[in-house]
C-alpha positions as semicolon CSV with decimal commas, in nm:
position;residue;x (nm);y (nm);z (nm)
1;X;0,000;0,000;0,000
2;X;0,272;0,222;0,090
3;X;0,480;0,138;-0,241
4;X;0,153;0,258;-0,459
5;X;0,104;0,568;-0,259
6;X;0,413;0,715;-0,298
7;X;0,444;0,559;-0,677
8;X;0,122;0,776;-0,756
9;X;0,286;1,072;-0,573
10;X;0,544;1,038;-0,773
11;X;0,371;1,005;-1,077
12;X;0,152;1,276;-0,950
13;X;0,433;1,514;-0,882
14;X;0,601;1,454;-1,217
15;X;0,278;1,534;-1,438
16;X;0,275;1,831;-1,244
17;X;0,624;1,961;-1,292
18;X;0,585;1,864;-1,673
19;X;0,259;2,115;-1,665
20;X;0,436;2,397;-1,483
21;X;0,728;2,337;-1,725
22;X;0,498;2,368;-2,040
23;X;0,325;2,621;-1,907
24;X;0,666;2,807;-1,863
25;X;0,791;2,763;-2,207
26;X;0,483;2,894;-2,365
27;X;0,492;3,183;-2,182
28;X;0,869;3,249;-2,242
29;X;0,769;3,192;-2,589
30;X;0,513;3,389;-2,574
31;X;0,730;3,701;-2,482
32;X;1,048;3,606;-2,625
33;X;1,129;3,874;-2,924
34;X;1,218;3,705;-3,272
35;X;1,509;3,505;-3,262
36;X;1,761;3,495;-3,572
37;X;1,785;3,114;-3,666
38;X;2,086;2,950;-3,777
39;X;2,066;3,104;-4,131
40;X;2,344;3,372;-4,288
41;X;2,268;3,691;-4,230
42;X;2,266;3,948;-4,515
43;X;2,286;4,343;-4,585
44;X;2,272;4,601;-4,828
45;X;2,462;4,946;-4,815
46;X;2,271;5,196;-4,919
47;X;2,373;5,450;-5,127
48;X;2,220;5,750;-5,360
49;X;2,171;5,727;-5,686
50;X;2,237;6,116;-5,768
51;X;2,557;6,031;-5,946
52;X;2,798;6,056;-5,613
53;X;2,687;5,718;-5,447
54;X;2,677;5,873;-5,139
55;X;2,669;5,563;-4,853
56;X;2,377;5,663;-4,687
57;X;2,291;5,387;-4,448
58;X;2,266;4,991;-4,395
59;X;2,003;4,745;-4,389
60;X;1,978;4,410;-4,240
61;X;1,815;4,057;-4,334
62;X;1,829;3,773;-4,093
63;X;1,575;3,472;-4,050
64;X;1,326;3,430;-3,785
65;X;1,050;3,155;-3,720
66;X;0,821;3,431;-3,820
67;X;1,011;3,535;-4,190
68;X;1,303;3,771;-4,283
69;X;1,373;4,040;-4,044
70;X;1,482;4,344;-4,196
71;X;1,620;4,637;-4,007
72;X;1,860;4,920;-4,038
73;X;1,937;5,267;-4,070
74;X;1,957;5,532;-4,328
75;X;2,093;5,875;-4,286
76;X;2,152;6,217;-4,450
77;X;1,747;6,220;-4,532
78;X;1,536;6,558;-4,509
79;X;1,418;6,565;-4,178
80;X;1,039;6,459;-4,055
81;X;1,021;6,357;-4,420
82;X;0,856;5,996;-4,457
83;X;0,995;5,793;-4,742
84;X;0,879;5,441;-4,899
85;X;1,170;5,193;-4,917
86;X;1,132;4,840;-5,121
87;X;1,277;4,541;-5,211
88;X;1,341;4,477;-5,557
89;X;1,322;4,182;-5,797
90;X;1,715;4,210;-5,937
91;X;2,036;4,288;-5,764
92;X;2,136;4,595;-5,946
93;X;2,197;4,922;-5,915
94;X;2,333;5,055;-6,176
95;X;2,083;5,334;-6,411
96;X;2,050;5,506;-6,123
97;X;1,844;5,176;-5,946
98;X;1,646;5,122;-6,252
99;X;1,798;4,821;-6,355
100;X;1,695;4,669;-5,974
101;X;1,352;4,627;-6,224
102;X;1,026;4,579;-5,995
103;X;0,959;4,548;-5,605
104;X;0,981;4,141;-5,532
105;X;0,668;3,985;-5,618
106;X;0,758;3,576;-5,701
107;X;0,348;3,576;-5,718
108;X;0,256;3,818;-5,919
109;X;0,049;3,934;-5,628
110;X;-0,071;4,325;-5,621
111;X;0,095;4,625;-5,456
112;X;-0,010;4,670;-5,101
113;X;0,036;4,714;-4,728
114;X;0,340;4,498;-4,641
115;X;0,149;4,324;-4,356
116;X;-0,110;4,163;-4,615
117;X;-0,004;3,857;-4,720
118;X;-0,136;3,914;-5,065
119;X;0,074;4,200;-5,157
120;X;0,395;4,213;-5,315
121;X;0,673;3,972;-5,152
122;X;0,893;4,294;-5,165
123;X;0,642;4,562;-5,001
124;X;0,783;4,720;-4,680
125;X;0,640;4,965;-4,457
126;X;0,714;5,360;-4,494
127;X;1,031;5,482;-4,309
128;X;1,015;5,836;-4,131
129;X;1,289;6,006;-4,063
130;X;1,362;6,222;-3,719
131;X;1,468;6,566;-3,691
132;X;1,806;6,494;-3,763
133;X;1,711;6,341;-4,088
134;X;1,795;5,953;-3,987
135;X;1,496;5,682;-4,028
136;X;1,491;5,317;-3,885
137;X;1,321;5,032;-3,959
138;X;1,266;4,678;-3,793
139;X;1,004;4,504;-3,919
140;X;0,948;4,146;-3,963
141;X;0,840;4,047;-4,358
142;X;0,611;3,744;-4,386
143;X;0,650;3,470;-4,607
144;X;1,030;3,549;-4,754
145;X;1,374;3,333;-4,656
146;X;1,719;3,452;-4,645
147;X;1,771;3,079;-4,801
148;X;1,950;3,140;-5,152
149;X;1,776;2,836;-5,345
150;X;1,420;2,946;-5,236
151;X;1,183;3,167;-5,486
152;X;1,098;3,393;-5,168
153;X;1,491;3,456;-5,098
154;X;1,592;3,802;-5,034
155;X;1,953;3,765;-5,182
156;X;2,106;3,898;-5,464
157;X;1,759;4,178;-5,464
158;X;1,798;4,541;-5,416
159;X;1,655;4,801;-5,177
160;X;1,510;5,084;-5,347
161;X;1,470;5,426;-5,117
162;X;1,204;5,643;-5,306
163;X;1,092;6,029;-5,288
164;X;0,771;5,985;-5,153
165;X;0,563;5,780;-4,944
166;X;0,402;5,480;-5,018
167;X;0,003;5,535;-5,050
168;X;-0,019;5,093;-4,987
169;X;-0,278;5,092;-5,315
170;X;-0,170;5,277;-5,615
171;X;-0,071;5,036;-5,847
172;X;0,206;4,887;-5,929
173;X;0,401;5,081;-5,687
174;X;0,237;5,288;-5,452
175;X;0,290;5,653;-5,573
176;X;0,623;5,662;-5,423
177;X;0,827;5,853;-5,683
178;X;1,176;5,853;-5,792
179;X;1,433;5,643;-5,668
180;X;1,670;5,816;-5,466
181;X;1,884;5,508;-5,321
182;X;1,986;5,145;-5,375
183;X;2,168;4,877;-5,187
184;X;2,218;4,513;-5,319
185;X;2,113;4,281;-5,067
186;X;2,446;4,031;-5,015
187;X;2,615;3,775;-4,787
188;X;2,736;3,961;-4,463
């Protein structure tokens, strides 16, 4: 009688420990902040297209659970001035960023908000930039890979910085004007 008491305490106690222990993980996963996997990080120096290729600024790509992460600064940008800032189908930016062709869209989806998952692979939100004329971004893309032999990789694309603003419906690229800036997305 003895030996079965304490074997269901035991039992008992373990199931319970197991519980807490769950319960713990989900919450630390809960508010754990997007973890870079084990996948190459890439970057893009950004620089302006106004003929003296001014570097301007740096972006970041890493993989999370969630997609690509993309963050970054860019500098030397008229202050409290919001700007739209893409990523584009071809590594090149030569023709002053023309050649970089359209924003990423492996499925031929339409220009939108970046946070629908039918827009453009390549839409990213608006950057603003502070008094001092800098602008940051971190943002977390759905549905793209750092992975080189996917269709939804990010390497070997281009960041375009536009004029203006993206509008999120005008189509094919939001009304955002001229390009301004380019970096080529590469390995770190």
């Amino acid at each position: 009688m003895r030996t079965l008491k304490t074997s269901t305490l035991l039992l008992g106690s373990t199931l319970v420990s197991a519980t807490l222990l769950s319960g713990c993980q989900n919450i630390q996963n809960q508010i754990k902040p997007a973890q870079p996997l084990n996948e190459p990080e890439l970057q893009a120096t950004i620089q302006s297209v106004d003929g003296n290729q001014a570097n301007i600024g740096q972006m970041h790509l890493s993989q999370v659970a969630e997609g690509v992460r993309v963050y970054g600064q860019i500098n030397n940008l008229q202050p409290n001035t919001t700007y739209a800032i893409h990523i584009h189908e071809t590594g090149s930016c030569d023709d002053a960023g023309h050649t970089a062709g359209g924003h990423f869209n492996p499925d031929n989806n339409p220009h939108g908000h970046p946070d629908d998952p039918n827009s453009h692979a390549g839409d990213l939100p608006n950057i603003t930039a502070d008094a001092n004329g800098t602008a940051t971004m971190d943002y977390i893309k759905k549905g793209l890979t750092v992975d080189m032999n996917s269709k939804y990789s990010v390497y070997n694309r281009a960041f375009i910085l536009h004029a203006h603003a993206d509008d999120y419906t005008t189509q094919p690229t939001g009304g955002s004007g001229a390009r301004i800036a380019c970096g080529i997305v590469e390995k770190n």
